[in-house]
PDBQT receptor file of N, H, CA, C and O in Angstrom, charges set to zero:
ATOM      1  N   UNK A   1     116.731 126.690 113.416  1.00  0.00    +0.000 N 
ATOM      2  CA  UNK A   1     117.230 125.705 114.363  1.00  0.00    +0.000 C 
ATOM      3  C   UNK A   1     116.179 124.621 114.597  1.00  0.00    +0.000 C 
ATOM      4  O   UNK A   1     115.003 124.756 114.259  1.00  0.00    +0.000 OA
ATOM      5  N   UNK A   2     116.849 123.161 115.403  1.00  0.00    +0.000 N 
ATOM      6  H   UNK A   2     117.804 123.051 115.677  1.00  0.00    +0.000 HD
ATOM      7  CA  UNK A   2     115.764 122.421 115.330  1.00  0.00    +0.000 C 
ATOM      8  C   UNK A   2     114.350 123.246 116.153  1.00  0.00    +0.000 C 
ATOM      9  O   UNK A   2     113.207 123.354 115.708  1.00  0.00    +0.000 OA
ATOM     10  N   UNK A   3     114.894 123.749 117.467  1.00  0.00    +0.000 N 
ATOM     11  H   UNK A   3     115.822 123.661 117.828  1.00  0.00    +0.000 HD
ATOM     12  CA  UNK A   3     114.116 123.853 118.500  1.00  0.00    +0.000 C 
ATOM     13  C   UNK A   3     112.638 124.904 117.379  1.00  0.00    +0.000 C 
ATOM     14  O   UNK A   3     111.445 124.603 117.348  1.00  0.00    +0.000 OA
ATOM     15  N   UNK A   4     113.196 125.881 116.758  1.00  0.00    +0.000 N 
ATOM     16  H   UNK A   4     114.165 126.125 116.783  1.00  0.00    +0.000 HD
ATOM     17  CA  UNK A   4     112.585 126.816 115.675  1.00  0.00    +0.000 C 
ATOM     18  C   UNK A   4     111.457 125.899 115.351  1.00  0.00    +0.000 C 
ATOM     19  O   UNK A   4     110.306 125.839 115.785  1.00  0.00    +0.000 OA
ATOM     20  N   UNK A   5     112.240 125.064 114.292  1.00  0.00    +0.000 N 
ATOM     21  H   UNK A   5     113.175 125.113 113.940  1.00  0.00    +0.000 HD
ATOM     22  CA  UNK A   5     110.944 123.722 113.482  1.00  0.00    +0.000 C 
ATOM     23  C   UNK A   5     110.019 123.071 114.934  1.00  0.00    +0.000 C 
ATOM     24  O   UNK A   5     108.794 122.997 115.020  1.00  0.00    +0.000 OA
ATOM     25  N   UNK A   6     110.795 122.753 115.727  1.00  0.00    +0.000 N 
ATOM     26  H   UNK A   6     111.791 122.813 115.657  1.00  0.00    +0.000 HD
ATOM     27  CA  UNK A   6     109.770 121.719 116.750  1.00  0.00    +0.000 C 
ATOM     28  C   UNK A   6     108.505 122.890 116.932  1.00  0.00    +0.000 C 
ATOM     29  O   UNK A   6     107.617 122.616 116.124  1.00  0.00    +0.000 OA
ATOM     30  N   UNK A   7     108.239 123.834 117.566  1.00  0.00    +0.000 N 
ATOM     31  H   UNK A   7     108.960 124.057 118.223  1.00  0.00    +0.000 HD
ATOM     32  CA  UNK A   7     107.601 124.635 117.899  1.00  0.00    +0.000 C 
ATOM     33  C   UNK A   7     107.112 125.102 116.581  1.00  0.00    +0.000 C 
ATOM     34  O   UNK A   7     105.893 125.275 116.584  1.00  0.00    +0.000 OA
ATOM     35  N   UNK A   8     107.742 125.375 115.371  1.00  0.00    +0.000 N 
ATOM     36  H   UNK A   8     108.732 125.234 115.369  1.00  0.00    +0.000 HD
ATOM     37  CA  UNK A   8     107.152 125.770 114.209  1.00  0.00    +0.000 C 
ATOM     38  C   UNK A   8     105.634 124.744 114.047  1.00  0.00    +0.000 C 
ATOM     39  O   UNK A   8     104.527 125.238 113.834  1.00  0.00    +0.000 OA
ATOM     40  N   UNK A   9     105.944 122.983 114.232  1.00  0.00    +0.000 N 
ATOM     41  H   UNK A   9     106.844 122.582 114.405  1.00  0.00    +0.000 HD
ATOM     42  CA  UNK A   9     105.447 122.454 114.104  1.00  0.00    +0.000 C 
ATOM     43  C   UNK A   9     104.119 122.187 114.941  1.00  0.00    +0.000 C 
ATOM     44  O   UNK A   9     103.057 121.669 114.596  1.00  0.00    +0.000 OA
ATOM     45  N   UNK A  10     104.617 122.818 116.394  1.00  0.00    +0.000 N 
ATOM     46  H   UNK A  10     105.479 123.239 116.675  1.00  0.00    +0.000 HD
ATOM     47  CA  UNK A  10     104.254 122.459 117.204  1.00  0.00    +0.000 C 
ATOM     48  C   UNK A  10     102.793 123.817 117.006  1.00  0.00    +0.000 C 
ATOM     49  O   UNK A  10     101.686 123.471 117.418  1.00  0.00    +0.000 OA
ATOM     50  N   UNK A  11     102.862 124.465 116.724  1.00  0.00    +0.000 N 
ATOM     51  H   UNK A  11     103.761 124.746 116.390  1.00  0.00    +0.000 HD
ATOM     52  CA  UNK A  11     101.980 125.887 116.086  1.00  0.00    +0.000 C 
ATOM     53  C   UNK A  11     100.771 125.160 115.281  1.00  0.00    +0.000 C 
ATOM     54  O   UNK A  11      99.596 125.484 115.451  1.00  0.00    +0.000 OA
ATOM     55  N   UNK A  12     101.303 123.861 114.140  1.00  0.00    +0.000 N 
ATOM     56  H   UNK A  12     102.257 123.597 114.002  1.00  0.00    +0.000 HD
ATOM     57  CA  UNK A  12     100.409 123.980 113.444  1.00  0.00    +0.000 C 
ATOM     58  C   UNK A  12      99.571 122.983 114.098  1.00  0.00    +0.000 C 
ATOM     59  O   UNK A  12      98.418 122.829 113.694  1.00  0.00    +0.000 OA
ATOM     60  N   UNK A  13     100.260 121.928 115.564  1.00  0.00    +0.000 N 
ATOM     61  H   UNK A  13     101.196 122.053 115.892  1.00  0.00    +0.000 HD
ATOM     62  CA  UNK A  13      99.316 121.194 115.797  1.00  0.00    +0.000 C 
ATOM     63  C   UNK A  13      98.326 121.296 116.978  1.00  0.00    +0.000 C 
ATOM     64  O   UNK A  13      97.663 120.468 117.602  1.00  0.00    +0.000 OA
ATOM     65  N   UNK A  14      98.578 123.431 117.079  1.00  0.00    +0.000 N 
ATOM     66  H   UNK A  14      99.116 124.104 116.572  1.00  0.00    +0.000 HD
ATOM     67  CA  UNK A  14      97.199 123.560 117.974  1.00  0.00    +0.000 C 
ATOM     68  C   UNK A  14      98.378 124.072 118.972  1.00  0.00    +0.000 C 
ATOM     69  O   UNK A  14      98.028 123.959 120.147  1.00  0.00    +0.000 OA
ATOM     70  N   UNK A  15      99.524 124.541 118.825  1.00  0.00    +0.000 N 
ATOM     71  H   UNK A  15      99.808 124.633 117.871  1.00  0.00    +0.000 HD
ATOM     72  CA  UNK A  15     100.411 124.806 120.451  1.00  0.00    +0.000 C 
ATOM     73  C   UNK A  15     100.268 126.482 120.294  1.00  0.00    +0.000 C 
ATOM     74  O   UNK A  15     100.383 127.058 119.212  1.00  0.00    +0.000 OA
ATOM     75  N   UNK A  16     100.033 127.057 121.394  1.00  0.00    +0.000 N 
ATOM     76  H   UNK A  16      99.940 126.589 122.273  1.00  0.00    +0.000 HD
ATOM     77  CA  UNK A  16      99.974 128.422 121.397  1.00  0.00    +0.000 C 
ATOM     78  C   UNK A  16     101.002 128.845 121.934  1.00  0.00    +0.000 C 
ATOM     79  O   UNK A  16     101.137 130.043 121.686  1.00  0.00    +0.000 OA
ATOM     80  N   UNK A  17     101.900 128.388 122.636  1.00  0.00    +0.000 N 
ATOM     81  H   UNK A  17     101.790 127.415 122.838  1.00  0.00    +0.000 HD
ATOM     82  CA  UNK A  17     103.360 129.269 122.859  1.00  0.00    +0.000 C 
ATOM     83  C   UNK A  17     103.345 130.567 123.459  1.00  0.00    +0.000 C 
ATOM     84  O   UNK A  17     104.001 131.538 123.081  1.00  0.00    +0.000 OA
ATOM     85  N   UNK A  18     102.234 130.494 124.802  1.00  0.00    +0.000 N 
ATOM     86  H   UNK A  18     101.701 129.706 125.110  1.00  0.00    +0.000 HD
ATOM     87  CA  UNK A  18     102.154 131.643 125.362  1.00  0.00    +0.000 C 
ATOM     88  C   UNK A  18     102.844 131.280 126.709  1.00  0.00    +0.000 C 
ATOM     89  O   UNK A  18     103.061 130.102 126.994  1.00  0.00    +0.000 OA
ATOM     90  N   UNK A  19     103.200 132.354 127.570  1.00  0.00    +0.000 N 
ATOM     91  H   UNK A  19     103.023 133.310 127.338  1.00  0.00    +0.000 HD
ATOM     92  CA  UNK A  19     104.618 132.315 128.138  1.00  0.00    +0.000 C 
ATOM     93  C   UNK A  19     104.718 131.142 129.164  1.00  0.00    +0.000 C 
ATOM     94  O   UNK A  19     105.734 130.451 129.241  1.00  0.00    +0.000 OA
ATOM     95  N   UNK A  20     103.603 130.945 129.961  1.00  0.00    +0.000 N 
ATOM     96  H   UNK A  20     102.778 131.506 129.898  1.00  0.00    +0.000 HD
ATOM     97  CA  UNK A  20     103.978 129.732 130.285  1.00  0.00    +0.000 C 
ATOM     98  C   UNK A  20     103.299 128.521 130.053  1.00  0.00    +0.000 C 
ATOM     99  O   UNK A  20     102.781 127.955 131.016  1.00  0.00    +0.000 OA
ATOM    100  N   UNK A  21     103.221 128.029 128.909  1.00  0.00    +0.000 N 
ATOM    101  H   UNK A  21     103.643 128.489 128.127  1.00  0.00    +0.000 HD
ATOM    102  CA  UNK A  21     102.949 126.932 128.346  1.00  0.00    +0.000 C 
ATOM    103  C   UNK A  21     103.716 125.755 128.351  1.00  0.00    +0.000 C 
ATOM    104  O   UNK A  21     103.359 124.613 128.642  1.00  0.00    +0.000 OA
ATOM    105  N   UNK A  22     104.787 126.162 128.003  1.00  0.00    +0.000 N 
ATOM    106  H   UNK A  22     105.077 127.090 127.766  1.00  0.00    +0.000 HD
ATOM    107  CA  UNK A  22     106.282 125.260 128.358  1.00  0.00    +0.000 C 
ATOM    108  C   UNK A  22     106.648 125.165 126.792  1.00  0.00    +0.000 C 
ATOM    109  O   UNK A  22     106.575 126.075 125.966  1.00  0.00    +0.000 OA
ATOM    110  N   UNK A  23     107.032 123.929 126.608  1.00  0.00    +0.000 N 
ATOM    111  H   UNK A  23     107.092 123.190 127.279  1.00  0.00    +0.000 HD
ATOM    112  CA  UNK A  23     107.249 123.232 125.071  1.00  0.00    +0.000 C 
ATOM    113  C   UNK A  23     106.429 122.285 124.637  1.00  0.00    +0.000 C 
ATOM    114  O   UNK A  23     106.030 121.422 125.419  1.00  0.00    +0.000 OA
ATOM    115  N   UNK A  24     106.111 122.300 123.530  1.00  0.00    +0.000 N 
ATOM    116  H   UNK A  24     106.435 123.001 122.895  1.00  0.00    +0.000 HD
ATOM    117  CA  UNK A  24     104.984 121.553 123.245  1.00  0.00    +0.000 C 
ATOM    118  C   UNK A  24     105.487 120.064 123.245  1.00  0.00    +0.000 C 
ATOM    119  O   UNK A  24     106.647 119.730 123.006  1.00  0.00    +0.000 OA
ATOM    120  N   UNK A  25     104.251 119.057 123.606  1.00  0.00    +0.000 N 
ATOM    121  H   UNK A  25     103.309 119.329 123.800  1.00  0.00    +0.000 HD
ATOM    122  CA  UNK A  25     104.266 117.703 123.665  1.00  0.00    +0.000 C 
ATOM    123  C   UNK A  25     104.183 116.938 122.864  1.00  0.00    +0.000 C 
ATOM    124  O   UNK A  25     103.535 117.347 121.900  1.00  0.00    +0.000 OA
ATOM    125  N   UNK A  26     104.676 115.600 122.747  1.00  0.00    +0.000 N 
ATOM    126  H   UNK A  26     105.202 115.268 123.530  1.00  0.00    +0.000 HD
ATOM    127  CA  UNK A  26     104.294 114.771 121.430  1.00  0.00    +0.000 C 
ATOM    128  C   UNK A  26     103.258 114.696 120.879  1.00  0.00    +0.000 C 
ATOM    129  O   UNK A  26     103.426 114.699 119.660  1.00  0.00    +0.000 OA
ATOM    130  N   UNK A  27     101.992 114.613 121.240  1.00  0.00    +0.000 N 
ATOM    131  H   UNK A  27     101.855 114.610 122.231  1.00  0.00    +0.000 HD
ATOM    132  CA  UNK A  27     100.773 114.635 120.719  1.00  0.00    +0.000 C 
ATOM    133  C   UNK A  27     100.188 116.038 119.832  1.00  0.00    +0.000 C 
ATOM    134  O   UNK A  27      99.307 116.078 118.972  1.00  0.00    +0.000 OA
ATOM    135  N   UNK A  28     100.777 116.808 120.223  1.00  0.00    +0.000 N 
ATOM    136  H   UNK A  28     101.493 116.776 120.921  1.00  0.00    +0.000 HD
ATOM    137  CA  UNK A  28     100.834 118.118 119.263  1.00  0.00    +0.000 C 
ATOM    138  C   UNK A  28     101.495 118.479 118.675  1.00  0.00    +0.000 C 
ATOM    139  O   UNK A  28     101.226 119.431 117.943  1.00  0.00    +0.000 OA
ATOM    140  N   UNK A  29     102.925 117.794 118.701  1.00  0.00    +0.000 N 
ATOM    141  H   UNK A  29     103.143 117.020 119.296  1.00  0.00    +0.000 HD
ATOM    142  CA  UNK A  29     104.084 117.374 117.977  1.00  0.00    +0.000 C 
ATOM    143  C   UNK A  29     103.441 116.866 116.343  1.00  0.00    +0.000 C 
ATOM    144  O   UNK A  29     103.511 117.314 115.198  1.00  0.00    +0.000 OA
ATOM    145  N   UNK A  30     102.737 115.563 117.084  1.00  0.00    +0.000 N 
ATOM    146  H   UNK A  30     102.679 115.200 118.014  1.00  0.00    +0.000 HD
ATOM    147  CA  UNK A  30     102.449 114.117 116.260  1.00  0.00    +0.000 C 
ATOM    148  C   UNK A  30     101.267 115.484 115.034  1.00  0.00    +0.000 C 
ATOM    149  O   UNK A  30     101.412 115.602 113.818  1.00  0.00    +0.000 OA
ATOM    150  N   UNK A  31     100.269 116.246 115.879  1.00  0.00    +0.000 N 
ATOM    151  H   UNK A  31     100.151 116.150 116.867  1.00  0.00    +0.000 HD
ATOM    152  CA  UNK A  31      99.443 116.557 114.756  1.00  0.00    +0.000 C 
ATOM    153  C   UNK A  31     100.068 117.230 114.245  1.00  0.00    +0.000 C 
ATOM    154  O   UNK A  31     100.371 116.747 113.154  1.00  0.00    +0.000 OA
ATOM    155  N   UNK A  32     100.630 118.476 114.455  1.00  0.00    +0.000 N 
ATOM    156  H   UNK A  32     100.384 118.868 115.341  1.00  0.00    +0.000 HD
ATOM    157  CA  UNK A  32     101.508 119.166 114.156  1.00  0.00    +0.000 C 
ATOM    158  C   UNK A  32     101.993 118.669 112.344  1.00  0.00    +0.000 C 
ATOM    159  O   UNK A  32     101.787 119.057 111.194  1.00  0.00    +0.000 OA
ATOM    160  N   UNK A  33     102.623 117.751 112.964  1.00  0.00    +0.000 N 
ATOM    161  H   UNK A  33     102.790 117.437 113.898  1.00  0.00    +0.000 HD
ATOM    162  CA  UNK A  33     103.791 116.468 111.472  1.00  0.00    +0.000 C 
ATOM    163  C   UNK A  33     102.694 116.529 110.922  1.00  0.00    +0.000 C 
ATOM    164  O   UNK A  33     102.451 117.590 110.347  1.00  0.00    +0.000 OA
ATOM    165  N   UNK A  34     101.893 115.699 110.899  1.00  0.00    +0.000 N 
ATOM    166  H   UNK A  34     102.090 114.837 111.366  1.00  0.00    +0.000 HD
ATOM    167  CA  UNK A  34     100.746 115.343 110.069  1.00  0.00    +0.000 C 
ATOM    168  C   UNK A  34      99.851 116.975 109.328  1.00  0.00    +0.000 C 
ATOM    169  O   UNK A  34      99.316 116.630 108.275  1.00  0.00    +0.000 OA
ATOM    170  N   UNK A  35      99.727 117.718 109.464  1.00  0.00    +0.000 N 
ATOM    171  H   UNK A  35     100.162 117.998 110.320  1.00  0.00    +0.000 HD
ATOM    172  CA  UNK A  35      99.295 118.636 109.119  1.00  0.00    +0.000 C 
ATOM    173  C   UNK A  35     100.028 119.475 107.976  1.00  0.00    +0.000 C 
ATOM    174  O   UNK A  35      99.622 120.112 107.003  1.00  0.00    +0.000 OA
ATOM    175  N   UNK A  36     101.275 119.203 108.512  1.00  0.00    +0.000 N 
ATOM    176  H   UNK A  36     101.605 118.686 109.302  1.00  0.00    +0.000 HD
ATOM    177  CA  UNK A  36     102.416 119.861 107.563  1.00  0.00    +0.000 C 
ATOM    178  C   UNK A  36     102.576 118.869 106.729  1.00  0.00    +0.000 C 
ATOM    179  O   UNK A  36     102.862 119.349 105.632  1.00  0.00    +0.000 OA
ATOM    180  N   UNK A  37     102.517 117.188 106.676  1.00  0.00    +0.000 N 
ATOM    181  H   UNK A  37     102.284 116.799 107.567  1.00  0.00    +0.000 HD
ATOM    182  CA  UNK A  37     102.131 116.333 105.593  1.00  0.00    +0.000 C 
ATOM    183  C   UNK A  37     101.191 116.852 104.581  1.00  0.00    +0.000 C 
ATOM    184  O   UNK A  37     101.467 116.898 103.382  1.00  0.00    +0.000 OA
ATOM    185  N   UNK A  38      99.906 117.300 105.170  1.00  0.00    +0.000 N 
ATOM    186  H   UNK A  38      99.682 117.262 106.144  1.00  0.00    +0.000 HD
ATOM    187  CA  UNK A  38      98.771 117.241 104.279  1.00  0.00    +0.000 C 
ATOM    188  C   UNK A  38      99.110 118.610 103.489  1.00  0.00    +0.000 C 
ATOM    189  O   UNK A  38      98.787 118.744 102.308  1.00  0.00    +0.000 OA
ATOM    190  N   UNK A  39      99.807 119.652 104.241  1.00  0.00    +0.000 N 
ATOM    191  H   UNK A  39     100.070 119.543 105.199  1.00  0.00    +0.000 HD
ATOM    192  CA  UNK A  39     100.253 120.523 103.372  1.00  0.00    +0.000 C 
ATOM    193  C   UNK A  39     101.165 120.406 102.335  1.00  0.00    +0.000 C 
ATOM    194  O   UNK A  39     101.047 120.999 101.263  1.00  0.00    +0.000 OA
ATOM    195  N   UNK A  40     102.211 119.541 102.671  1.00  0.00    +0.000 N 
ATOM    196  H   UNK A  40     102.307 119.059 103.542  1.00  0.00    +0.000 HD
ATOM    197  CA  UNK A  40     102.923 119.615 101.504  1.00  0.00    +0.000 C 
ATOM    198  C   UNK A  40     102.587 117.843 100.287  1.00  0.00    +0.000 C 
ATOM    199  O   UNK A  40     103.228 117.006  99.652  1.00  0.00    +0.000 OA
ATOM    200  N   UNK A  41     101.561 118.104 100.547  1.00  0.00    +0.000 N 
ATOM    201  H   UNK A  41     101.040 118.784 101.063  1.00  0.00    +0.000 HD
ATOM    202  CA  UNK A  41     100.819 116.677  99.395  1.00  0.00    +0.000 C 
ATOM    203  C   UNK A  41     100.045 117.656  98.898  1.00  0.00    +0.000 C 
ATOM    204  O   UNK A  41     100.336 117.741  97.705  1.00  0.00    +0.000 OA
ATOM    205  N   UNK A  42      99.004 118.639  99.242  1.00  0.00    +0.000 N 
ATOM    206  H   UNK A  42      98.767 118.569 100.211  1.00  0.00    +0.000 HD
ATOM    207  CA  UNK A  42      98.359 119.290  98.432  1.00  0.00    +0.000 C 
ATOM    208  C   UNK A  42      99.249 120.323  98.092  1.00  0.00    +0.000 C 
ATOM    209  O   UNK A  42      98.707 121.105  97.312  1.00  0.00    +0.000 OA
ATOM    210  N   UNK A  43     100.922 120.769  98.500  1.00  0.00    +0.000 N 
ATOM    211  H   UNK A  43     101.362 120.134  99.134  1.00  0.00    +0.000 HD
ATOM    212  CA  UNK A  43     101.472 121.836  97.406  1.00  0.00    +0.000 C 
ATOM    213  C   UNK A  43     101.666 120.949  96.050  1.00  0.00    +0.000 C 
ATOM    214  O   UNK A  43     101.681 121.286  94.867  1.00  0.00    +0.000 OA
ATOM    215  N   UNK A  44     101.773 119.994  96.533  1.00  0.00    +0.000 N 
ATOM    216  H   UNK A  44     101.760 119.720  97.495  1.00  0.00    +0.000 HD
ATOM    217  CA  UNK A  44     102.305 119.014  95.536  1.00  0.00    +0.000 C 
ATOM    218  C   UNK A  44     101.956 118.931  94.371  1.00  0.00    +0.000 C 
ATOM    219  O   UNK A  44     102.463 119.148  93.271  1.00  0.00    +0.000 OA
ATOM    220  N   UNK A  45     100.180 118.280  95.102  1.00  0.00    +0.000 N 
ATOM    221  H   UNK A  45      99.767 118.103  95.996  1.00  0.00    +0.000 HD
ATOM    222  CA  UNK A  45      99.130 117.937  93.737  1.00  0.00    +0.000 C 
ATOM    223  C   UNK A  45      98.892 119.261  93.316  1.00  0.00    +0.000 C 
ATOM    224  O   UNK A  45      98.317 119.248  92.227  1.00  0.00    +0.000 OA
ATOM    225  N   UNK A  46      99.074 120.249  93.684  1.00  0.00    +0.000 N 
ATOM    226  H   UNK A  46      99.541 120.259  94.568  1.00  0.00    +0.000 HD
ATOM    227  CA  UNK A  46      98.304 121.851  93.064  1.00  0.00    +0.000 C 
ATOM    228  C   UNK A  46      99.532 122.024  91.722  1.00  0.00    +0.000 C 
ATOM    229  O   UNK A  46      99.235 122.190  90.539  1.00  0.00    +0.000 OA
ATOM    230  N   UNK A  47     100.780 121.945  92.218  1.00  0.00    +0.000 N 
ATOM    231  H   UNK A  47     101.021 121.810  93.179  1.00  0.00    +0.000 HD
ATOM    232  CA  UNK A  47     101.912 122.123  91.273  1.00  0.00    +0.000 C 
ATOM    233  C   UNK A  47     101.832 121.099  89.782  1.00  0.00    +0.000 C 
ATOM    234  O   UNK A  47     102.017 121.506  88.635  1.00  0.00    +0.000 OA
ATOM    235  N   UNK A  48     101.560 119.928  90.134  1.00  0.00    +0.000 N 
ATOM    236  H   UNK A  48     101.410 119.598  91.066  1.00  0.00    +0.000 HD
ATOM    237  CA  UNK A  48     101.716 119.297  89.319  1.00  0.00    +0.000 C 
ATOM    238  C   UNK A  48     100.462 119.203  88.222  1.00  0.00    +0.000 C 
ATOM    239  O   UNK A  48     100.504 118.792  87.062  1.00  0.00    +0.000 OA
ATOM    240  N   UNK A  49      99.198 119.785  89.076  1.00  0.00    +0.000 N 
ATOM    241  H   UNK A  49      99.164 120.118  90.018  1.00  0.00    +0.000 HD
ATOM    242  CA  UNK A  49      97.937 120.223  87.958  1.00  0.00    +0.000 C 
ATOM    243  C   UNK A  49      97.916 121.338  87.408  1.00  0.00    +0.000 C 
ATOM    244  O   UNK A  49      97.040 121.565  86.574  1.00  0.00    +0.000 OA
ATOM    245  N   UNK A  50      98.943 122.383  87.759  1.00  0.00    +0.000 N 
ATOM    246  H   UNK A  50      99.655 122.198  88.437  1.00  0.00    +0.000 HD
ATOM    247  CA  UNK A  50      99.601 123.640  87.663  1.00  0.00    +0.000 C 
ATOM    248  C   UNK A  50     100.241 123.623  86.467  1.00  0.00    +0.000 C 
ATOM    249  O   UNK A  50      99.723 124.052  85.436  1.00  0.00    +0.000 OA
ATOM    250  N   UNK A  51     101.756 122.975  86.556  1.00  0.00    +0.000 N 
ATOM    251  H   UNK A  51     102.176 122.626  87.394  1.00  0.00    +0.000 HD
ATOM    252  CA  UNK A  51     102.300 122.843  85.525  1.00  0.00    +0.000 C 
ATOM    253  C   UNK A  51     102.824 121.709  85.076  1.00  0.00    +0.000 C 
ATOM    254  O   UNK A  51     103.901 121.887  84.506  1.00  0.00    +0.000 OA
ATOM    255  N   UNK A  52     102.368 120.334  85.134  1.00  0.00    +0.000 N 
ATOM    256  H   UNK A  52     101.494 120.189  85.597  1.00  0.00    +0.000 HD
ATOM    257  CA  UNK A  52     102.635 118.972  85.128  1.00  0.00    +0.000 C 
ATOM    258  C   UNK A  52     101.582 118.501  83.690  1.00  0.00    +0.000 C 
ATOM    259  O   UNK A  52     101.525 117.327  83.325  1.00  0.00    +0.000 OA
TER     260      UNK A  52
């Protein structure tokens, strides 16, 4: 679900999701995105020096 991904995201940009934390905010949102960018540019480049 979205709410799943927001918080999925929200994990990688530093949100700990302990009980009362609430929901995470844009700014940990924002790193969050960006982190999961840099991850999927280096699955990228690994694949394509892999088998490219």
């Amino acid at each position: 679900t979205v709410y799943e991904a927001v918080r999925w995201i929200g994990q990688l940009g530093g949100f700990l999701g302990r009980k009362n934390d609430g929901e995470p905010g844009i700014t940990v949102i924002w790193r969050g995105w960006q982190r999961l960018q840099d991850i999927a540019t280096t699955w990228y480049l690994v694949k394509e020096r892999t088998y490219g």
